[in-house]
N, C-alpha and C positions, 0 to 999 in steps of 0.2 A: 822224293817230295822235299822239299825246302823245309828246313826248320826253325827260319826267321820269322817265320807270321806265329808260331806256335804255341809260344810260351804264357798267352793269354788265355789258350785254348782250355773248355774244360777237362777234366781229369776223365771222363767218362769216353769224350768223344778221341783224346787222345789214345786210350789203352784198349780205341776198337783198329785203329791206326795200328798199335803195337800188334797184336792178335793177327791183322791182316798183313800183315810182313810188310807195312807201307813206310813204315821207318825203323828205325834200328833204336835199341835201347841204350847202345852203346853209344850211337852219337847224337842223342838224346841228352843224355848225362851228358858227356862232351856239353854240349852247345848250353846246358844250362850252368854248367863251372865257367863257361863264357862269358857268360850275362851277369851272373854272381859278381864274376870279377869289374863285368864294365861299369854293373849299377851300385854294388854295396858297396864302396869304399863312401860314396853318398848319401848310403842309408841306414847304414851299421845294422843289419836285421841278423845276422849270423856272427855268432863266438869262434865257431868251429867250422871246418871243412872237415869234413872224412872222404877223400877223396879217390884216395886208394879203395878204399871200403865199399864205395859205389859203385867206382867203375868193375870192380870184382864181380857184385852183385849185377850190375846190368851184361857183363859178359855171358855169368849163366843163364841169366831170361833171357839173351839173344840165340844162346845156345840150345837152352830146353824151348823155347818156342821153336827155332829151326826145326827141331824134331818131333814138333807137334805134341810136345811137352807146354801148356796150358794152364796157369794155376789161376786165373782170373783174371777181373779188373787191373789191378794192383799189379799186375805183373811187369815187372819194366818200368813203372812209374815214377819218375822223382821226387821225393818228398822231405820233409825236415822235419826236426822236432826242438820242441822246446826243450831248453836245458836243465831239465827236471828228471828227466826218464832216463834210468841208467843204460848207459851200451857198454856190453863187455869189454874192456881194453882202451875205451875211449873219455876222455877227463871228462867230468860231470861234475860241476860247478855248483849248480843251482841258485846262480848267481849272486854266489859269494865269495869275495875273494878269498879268501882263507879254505875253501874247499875248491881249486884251481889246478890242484895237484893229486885230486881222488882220482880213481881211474881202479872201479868198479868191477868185478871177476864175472860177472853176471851182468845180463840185458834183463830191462823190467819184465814182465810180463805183452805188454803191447808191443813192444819190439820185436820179442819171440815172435809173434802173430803177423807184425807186419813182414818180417821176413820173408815166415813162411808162405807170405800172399804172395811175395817178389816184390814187393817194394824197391827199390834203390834210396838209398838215404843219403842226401847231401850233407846234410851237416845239420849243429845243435843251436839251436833260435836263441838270440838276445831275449832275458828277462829283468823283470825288478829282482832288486833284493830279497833271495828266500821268498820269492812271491807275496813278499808283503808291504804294500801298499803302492806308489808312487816314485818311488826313489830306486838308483840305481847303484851297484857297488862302485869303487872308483875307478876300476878299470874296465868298467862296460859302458862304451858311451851310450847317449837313448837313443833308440832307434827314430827312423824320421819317417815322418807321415808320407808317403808316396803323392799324396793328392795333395798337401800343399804343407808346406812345412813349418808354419805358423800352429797349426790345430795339433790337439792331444791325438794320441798314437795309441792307445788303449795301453791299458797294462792288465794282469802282471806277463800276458801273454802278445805283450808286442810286437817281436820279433816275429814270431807266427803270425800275426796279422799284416804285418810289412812285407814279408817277403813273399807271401800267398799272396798280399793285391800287385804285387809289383813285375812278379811274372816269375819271380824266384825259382820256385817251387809248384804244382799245381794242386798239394794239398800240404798240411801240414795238421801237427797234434799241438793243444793247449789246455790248460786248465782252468777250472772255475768254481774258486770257491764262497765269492759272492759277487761275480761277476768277470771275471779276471780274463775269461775267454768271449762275449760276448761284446764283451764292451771293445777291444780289437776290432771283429767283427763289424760293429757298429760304425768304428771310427776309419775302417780303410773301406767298405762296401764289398763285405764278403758276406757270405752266408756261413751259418756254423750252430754245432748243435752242443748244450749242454745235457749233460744227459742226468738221467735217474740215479741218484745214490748208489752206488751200488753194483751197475749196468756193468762196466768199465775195469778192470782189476785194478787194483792203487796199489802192486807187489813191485817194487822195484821202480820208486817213483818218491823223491823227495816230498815228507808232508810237510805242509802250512798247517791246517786245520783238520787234521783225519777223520772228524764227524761229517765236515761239508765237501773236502776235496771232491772234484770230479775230473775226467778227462774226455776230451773229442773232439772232433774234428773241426778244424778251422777250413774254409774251401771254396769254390767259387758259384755252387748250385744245392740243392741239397738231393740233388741225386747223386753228385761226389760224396756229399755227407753220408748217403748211405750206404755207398760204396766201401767206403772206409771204416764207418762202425761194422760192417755184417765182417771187417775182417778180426777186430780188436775187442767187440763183446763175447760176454760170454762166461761161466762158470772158470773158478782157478783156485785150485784146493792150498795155494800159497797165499791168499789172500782172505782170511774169513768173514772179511765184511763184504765180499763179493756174494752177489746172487747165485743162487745154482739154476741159473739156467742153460741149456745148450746153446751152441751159436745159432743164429739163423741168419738168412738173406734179409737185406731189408730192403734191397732192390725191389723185392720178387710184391707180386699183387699191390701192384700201386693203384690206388683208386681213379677211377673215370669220372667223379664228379664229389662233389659234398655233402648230395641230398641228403636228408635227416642228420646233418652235421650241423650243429647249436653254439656258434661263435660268440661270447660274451665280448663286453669291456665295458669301461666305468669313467661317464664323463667328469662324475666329482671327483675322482680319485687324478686322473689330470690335472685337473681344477687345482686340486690340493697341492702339486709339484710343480705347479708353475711349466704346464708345459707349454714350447711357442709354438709359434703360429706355423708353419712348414710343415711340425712335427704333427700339428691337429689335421692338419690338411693331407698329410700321407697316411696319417690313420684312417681319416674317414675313405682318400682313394683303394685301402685297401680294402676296408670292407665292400665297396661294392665291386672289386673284383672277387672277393670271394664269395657276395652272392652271386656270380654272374658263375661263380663255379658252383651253385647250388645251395652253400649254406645260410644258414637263418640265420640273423641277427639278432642278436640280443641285449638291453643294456642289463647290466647286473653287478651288484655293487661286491666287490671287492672285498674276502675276509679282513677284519679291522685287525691292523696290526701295532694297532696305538701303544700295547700294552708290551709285544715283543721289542718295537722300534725303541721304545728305552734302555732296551737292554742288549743290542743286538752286537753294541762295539762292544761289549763285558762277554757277551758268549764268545763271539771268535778271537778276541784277543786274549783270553784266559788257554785258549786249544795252542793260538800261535804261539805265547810264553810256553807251554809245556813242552813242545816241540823245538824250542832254542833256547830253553833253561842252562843246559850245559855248555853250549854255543858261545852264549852271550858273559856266559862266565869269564871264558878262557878267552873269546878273542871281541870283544865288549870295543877296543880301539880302531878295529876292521870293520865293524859297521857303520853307517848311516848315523852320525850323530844325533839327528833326532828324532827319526821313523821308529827304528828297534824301543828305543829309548823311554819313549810314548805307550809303544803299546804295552811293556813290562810297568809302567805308573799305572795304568788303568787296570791291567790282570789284577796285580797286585792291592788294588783297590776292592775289588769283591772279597766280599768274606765269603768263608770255604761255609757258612752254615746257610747262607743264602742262595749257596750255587743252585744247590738243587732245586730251588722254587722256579730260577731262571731256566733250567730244562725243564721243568714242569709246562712252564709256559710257552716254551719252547713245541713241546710236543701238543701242547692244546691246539696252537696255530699252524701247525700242519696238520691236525685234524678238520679243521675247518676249511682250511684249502681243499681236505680230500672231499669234504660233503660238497663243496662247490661243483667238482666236478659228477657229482649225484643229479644238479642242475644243468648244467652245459657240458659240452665236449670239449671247448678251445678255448683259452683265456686269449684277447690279443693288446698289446699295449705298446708303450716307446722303450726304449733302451734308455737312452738319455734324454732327458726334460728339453735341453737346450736344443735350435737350431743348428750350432754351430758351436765347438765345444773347442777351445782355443787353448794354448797351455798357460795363456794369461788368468783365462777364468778359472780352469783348474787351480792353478795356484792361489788366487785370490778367494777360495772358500777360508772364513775366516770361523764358524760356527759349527755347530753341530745341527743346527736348523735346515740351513744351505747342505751342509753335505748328505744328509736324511736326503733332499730332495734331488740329489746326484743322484744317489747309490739305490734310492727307494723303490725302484722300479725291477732290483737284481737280487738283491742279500736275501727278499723273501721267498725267491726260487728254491735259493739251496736251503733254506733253513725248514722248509716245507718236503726237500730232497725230491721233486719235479723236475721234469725235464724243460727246456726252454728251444725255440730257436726262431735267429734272429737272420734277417736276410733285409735285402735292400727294397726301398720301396716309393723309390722318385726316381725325375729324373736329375742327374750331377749338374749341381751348377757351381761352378768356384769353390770344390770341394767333394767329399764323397755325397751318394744319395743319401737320404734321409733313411732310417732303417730304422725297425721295427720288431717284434717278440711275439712268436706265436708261445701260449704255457699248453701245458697237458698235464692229464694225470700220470703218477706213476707209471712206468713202463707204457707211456703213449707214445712213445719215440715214433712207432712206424705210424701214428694217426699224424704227428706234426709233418715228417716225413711227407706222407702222400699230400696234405693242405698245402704245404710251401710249394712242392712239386706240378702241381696244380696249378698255383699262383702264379710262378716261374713260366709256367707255359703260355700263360696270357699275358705276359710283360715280357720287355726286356730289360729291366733295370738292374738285373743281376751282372749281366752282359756287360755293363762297365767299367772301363782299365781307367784308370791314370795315365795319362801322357809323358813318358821317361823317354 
């Protein structure tokens, strides 16, 4: 079978190909170090090849498949990661230059897992600096939007978002720790899942913010997404803010319809973000696809976050100073002159006897998130306010007002520690589709799962590549 139409293909439908002996793992990898090389010197999505390391790994899933040796989905699959997640032997950056020359004795925790799925791993995804904010170190150029190269490329997990819509790779991992994976997602038309606090090990994985960190999968359907998490979740005695729960499939018992499934969402709270017109218009086309899958509709007003939203750049940038307090000591010249720089004036601005009112507050409004979902099953909203999210308009947020209204649809996922997931939902015109956020409650991953999966089956708007 040819492997020039493939690299679009989803991840699900390829590793029944791999399974059925219908193509080789080996020239798989091959043909995607191919593409790697013909398409990113244009798109800068990857720091690293590990290319040896792949084709190793896709030898023995050609190997143990020939012998009807079978480890799953994942088996034979190509895939990448962001430059966050340690690989034994392999430099881990975390896109700083000054950590360019780490090269880690240990693989994180999701690594081990992906391994042992049989993954193949191409290489380590372009990111921001330290995952934090917009900016990149100086020797990382930004990754480029596959679908037009004018618009924002999502951060902090770009690279993951680029090279998953580009044909790169057909899954990849990112993180989210007030949006960081989603907004990618959002900005190239992929589907991808932030998950529950917790879900996900964070052992062996550069922090930003250890209270909100999260990890998963960036991908082209969310039946890849679950694909991927049923390999990477799961209890991990190296990590104590992990859940103890066992793995599960999250493939397995997908729902056939939505009936008694109660989908909220909040026309003022739009209203309030300025969101445009494309964006209101793919909102409402989705809700009557997802009545047409069964569920209710509901409006319902949105826990008020009036009272965390003043405080919510003093919570996380108070987590990100602690986390590059020593960092920034020693090599203060190697960063971002004025991202790092910024968020150490504003830590540095909360007094330490006030913090604790700010997590007090903090945890009030994720309780009231959780009584929401007492009320409904599905929260559904926009990612991004705008139409068309350009790196002129990113740039030009001059306030704290405007950027509330950016980011105001993300930061109160994780700060609630909810899962989210965002998948596309138009059709592409001079640009990605329009894309959109199912929420849940805690550990609802497999209810988001089977709604988007649903979704996904009466549309094709998942379906859409970029033209490269």
């Amino acid at each position: 079978m040819s492997l020039k139409s493939l690299h679009y293909e989803s991840l699900s439908r390829v590793a029944s190909l791999i399974r059925r002996r219908k193509i080789s793992p080996v020239e798989l990898a091959k043909h995607q170090f191919e593409r790697i090389n013909d398409i990113d010197p244009g798109l800068h999505a990857f720091v690293l090849l590990t290319k040896e390391r792949a084709l190793r790994q896709a030898r023995q899933a050609e190997e143990e498949i020939r012998s009807n040796i079978y480890r799953g989905p994942l088996h034979g699959i190509p895939i990448a990661l962001k430059d966050l997640f340690y690989v034994a032997g392999s430099p881990t950056a975390g896109g700083l230059d000054f950590c360019a020359d780490f090269l880690p004795d240990y693989s994180a925790t999701v690594v081990e897992r992906l391994d042992a799925a049989g993954a193949v791993m191409l290489g380590k995804l372009a990111m921001t600096e330290g995952a934090a904010g917009n900016v990149y170190s100086p020797s990382c150029v930004r990754p480029v939007n596959p679908w037009r190269g004018d618009l924002y490329e999502g951060a902090s997990s770009s690279g993951s978002g680029v090279a998953t819509a580009a044909g790169l790779c057909f899954a990849s991992l990112g993180s989210d720790t007030a949006g960081s994976l989603r907004y990618p997602c959002a900005q190239n038309g992929l589907t991808g899942l932030k998950v529950t606090y917790g879900l996900v090990s964070r052992f062996g994985v550069y922090d930003l913010a250890p209270s909100l960190d999260t990890f998963g999968p960036v991908a082209r359907s969310a039946e890849d997404c679950a694909i991927v998490l049923s390999a990477i979740a799961g209890r991990d005695s190296n990590d104590p803010t992990c859940m103890q729960l066992a793995p599960q499939d999250f493939t397995a018992n997908a729902p056939r319809n939505l009936k008694g499934v109660v989908i909220g969402f909040d026309p003022a709270l739009m209203e309030k973000r300025g969101v445009e017109k494309k964006t209101r218009a793919a909102l409402e086309d989705a809700l009557a696809v997802f009545t047409r899958c069964g569920a209710a509709i509901r409006e319902f007003e949105f826990p008020d976050i009036s009272e965390i939203e003043a405080l919510w750049f003093e919570a996380l940038f108070v987590e990100i100073a602690g986390v590059h307090k020593e960092n920034f000591a020693k090599n203060r010249g190697a960063y971002d002159p004025v991202n790092m720089p910024f968020i150490f004036e504003i830590a540095r601005s909360v007094d330490v006897i006030d913090y604790p009112a700010i997590l007090q507050k903090r945890a009030a409004f994720a309780g009231r998130v959780a009584e929401m979902f007492d009320q409904i099953d599905l929260f559904l909203s926009p990612v991004i306010p705008w139409d068309e999210a350009t790196h002129e308009r990113i740039i030009a947020l001059a306030d704290r007002a405007s950027t509330n209204n950016l980011y105001g649809f993300n930061w109160p996922v994780n700060f609630a520690g909810i899962p989210a997931m965002v998948f596309p939902a138009s059709k592409a015109v001079n640009g990605p589709p329009v894309s959109l956020q199912l929420l849940g409650p805690i550990l609802g991953e497999r209810s988001l799962l089977g709604a988007v999966r649903l979704f996904q089956s009466k549309t094709d708007w998942h379906d859409q590549h970029p033209e490269l």
